[in-house]
C-alpha positions in Angstrom: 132.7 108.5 98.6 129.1 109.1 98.5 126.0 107.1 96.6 125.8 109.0 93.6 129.8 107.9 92.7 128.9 103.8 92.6 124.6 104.4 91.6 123.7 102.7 88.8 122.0 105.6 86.7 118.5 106.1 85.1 117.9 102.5 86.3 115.1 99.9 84.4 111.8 100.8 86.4 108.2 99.7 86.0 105.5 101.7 86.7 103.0 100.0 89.4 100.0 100.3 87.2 101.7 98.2 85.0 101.3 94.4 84.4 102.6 91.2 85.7 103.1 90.5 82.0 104.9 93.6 81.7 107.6 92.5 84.2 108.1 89.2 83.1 108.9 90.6 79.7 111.6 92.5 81.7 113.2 89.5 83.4 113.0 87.9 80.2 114.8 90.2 78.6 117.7 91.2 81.3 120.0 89.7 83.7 118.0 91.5 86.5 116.1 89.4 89.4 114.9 92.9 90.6 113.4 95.8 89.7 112.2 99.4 91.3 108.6 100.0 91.2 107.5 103.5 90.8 104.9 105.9 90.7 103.7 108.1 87.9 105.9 110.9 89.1 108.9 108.3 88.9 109.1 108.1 92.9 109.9 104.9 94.5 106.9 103.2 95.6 108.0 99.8 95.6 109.8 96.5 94.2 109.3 93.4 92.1 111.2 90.3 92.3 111.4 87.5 89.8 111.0 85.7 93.1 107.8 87.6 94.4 106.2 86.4 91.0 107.1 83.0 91.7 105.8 82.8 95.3 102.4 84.3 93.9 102.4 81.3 91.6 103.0 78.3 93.6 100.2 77.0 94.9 99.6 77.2 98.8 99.6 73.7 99.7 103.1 73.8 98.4 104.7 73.3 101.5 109.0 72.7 101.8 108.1 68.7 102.7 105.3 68.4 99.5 108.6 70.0 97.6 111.1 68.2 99.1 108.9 64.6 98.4 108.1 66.2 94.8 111.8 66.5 93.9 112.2 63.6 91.6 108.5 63.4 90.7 106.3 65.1 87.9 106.1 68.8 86.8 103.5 71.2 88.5 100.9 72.4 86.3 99.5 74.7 88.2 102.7 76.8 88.7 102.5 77.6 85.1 98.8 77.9 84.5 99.0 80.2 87.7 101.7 81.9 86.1 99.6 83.2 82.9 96.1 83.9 85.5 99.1 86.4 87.5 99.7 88.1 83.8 97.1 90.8 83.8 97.6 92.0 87.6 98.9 95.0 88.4 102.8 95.2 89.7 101.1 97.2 92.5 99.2 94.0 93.6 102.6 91.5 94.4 105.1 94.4 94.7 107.2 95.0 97.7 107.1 98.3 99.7 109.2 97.6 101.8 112.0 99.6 100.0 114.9 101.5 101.6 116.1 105.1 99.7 118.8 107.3 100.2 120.1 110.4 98.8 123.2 111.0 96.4 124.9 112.4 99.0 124.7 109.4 101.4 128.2 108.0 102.0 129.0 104.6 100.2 129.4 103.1 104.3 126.1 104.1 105.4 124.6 102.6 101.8 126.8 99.0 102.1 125.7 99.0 106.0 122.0 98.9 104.3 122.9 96.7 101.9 124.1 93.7 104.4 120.4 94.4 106.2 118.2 93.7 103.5 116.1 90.8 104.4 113.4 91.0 101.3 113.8 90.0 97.4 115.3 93.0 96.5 118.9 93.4 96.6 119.2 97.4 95.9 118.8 100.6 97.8 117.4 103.3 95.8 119.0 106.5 94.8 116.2 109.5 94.8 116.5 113.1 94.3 115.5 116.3 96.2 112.1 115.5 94.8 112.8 111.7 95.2 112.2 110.7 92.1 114.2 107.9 91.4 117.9 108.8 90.1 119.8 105.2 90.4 120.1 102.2 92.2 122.7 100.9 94.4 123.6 97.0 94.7 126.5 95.2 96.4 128.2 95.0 93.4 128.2 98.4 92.9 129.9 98.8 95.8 132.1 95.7 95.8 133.2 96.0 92.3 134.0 99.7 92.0 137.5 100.7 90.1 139.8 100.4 92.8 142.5 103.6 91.6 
């Protein structure tokens, strides 16, 4: 079995000149936490993460004992007005490039070897072409939840 028989194909992208806005439109209207960034030749250039955009809102002095003592107490402000000053920067600005690609011939092993390695926000390995532009993506559940015959 190789990547190209579990890829998802002609996956969501968003260009990296795009918007902050722009993504959050995306999560708002998917079931994705994740999406590939790309170029303006449609190669992989990065990632953005419902998550990234969070950590890019909360404000620094947000520490896990200031959260953990704020559990029960009032709503942050901030988070949100932070939220809608993060709107008009580019995707290219909070991205990830940390990104791992593989070809369509790259057996389904090697990919799910990747896949228990990741350590970011993004929970795919991109599928690229000879030109690598972008061709699919390739999740655990790809993997995990192909037909069995």
């Amino acid at each position: 079995m190789i990547a190209s028989n579990v890829m998802t194909k002609n996956p969501i992208s968003l260009l990296q000149k795009g918007t902050i806005k722009d993504a959050i439109k995306l999560f708002h209207s998917t079931r994705f936490h994740d999406f590939p960034v790309v170029d303006e030749q449609d190669r992989p250039v990065g990632s953005i993460s419902a998550r990234a955009i969070l950590h890019a809102a909360v404000p620094a002095y947000a520490s896990e004992k200031l959260l953990a003592a704020m559990e029960g107490g009032p709503d942050i402000p901030s988070v949100y007005h932070n939220l809608e000053n993060l709107a008009e920067k580019t995707i290219a600005e909070i991205m990830d490039q940390e990104i791992h690609l593989v070809h369509g011939n790259t057996p389904t092993s090697a990919v799910a070897a990747m896949l228990t390695h990741l350590h970011r926000d993004t929970s795919n390995i991109f599928v690229v072409d000879d030109q690598d532009k972008l061709i699919g993506t390739i999740s655990a559940r790809d993997i995990v939840c192909r037909k069995i015959d």
